[in-house]
N, CA, C and O atoms as a GROMACS GRO file, in nm:
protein
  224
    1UNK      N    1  12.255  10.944  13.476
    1UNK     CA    2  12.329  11.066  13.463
    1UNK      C    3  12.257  11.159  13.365
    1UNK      O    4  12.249  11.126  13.246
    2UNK      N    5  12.186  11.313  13.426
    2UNK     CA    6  12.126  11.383  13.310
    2UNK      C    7  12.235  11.428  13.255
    2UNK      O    8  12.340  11.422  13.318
    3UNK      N    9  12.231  11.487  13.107
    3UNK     CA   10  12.285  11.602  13.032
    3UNK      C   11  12.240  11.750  13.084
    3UNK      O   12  12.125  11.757  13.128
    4UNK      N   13  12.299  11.839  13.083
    4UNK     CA   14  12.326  11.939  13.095
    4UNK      C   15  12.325  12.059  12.983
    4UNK      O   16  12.280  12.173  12.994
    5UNK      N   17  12.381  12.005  12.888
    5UNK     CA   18  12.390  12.089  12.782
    5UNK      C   19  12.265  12.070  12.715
    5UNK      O   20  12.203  11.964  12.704
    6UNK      N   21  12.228  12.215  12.659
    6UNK     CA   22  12.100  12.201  12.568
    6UNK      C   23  12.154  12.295  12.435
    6UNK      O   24  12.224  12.395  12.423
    7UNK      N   25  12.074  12.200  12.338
    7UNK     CA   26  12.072  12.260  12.196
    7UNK      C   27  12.010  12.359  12.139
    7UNK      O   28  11.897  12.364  12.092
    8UNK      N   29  12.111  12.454  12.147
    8UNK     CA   30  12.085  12.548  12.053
    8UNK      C   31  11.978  12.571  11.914
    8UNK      O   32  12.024  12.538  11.804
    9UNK      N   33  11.890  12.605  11.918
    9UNK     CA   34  11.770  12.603  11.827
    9UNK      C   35  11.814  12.702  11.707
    9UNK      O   36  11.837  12.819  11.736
   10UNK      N   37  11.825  12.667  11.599
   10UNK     CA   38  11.843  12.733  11.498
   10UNK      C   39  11.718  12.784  11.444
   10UNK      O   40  11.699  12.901  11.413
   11UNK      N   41  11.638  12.693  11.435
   11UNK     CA   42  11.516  12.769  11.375
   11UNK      C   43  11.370  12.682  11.506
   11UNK      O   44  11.359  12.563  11.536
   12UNK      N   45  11.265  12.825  11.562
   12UNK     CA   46  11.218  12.693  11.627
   12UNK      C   47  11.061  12.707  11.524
   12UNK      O   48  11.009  12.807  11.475
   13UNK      N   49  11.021  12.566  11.519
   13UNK     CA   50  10.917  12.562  11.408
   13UNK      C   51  10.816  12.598  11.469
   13UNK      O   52  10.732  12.662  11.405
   14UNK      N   53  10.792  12.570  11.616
   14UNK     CA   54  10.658  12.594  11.701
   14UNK      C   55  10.608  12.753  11.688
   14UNK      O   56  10.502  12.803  11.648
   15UNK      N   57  10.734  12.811  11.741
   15UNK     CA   58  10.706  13.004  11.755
   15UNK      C   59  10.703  12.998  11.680
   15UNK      O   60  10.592  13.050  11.667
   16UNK      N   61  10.744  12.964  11.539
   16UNK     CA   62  10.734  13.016  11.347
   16UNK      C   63  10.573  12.968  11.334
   16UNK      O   64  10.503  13.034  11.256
   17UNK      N   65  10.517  12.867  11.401
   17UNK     CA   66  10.330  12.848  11.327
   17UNK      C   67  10.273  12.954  11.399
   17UNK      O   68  10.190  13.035  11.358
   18UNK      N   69  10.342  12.944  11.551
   18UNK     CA   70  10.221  13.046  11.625
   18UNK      C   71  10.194  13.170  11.600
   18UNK      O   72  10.086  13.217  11.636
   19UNK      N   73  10.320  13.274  11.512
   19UNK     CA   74  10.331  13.370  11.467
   19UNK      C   75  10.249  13.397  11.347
   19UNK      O   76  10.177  13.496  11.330
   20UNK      N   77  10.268  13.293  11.260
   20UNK     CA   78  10.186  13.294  11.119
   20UNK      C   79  10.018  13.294  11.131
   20UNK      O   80   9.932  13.366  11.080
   21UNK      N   81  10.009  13.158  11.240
   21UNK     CA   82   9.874  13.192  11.266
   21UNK      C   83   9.797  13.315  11.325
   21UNK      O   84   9.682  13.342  11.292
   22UNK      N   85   9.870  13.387  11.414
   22UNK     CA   86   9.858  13.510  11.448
   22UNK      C   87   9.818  13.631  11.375
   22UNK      O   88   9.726  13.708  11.402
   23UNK      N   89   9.904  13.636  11.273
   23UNK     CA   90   9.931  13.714  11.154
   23UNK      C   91   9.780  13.694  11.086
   23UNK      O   92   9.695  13.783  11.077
   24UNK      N   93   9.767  13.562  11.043
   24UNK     CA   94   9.609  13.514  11.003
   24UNK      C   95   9.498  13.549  11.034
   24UNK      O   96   9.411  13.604  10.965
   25UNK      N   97   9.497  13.509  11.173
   25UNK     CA   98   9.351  13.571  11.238
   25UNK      C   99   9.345  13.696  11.223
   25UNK      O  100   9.237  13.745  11.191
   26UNK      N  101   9.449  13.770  11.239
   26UNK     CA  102   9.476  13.888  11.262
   26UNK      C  103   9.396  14.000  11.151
   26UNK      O  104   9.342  14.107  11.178
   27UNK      N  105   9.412  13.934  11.028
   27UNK     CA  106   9.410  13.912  10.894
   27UNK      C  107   9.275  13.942  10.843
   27UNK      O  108   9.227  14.028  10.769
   28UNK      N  109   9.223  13.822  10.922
   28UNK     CA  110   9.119  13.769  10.863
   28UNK      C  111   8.982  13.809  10.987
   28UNK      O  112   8.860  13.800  10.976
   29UNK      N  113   9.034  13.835  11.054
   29UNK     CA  114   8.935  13.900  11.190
   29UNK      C  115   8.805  14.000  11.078
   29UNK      O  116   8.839  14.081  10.992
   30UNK      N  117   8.685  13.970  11.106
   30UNK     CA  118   8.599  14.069  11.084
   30UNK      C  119   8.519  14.015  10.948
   30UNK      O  120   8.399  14.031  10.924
   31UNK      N  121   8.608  13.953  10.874
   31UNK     CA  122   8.610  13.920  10.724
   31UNK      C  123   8.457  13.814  10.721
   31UNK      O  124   8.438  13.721  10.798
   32UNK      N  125   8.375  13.853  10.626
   32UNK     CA  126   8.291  13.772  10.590
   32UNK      C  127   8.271  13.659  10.494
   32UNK      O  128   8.319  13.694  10.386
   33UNK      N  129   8.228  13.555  10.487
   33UNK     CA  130   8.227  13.470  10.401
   33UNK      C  131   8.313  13.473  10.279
   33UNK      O  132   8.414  13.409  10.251
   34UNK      N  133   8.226  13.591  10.194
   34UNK     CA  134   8.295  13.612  10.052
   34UNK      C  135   8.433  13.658  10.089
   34UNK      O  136   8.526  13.598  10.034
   35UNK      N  137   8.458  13.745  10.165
   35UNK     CA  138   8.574  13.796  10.174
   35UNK      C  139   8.689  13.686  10.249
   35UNK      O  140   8.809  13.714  10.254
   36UNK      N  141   8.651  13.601  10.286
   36UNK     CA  142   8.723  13.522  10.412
   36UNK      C  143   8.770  13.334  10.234
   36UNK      O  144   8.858  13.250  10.217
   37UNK      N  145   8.646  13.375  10.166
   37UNK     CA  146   8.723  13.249  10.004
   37UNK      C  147   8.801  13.375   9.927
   37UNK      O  148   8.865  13.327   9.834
   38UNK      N  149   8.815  13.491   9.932
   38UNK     CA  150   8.891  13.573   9.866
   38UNK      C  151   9.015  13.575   9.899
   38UNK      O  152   9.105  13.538   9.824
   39UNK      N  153   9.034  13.631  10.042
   39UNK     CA  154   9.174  13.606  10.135
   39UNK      C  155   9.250  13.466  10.115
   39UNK      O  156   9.370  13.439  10.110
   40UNK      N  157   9.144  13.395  10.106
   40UNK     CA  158   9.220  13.222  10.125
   40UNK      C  159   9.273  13.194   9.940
   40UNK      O  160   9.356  13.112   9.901
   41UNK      N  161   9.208  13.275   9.870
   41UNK     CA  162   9.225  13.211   9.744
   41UNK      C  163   9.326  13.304   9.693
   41UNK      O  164   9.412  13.265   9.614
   42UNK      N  165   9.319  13.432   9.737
   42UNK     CA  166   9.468  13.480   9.718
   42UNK      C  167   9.598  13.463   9.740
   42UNK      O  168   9.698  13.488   9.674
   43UNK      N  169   9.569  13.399   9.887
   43UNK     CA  170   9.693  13.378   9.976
   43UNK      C  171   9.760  13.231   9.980
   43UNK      O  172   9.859  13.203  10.046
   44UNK      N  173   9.690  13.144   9.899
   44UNK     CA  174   9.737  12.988   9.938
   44UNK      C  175   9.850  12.974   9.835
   44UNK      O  176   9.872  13.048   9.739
   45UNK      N  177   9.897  12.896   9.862
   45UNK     CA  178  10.048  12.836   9.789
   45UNK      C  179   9.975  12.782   9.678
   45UNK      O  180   9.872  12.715   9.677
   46UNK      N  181  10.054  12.827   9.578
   46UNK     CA  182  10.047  12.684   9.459
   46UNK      C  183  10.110  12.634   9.424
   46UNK      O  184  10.210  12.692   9.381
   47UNK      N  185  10.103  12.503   9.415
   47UNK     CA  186  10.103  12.386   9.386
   47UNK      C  187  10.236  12.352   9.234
   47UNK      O  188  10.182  12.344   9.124
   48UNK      N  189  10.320  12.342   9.236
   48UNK     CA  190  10.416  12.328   9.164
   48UNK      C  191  10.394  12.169   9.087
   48UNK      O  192  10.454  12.076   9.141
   49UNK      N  193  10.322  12.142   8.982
   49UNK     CA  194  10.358  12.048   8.944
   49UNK      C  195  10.451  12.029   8.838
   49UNK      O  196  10.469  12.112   8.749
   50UNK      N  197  10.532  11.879   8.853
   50UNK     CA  198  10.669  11.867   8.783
   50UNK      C  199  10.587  11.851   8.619
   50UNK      O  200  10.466  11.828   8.612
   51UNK      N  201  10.653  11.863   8.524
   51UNK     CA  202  10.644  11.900   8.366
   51UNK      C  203  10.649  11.768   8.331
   51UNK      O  204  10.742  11.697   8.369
   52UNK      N  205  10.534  11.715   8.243
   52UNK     CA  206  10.524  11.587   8.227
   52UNK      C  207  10.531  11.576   8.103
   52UNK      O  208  10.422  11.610   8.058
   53UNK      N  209  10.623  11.538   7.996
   53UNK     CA  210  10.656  11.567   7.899
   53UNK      C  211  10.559  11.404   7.839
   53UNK      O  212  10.576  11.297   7.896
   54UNK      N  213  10.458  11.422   7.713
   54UNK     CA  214  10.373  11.317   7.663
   54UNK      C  215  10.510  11.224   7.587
   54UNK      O  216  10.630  11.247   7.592
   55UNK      N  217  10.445  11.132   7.529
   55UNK     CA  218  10.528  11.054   7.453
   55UNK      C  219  10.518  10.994   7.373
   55UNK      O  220  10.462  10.884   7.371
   56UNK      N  221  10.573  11.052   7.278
   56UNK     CA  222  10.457  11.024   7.095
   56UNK      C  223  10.446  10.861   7.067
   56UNK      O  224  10.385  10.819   6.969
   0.00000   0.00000   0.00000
């Protein structure tokens, strides 16, 4: 017996990369070397590390 009903997508993750990557190339189209570690080094996430308190 199939199902019938289909789930409602709240968020879909696939169209959300293909868009971003889009956006990227888009971006980055033309860009040379230097300019292409500039873009990347502006634009990347950082890195949250948790606070590591020493201990006398």
């Amino acid at each position: 017996m199939k199902t019938t009903d289909k789930k409602i997508k709240e968020f879909d993750t696939v169209q959300t990369f293909r868009e971003i990557k889009d956006e990227i190339s888009k971006d980055i189209q033309g860009m040379n070397f230097e300019q292409l570690n500039e873009y990347l080094n502006k634009t990347k996430l950082k890195q949250k590390l948790p606070d590591i308190k020493a201990e006398p």
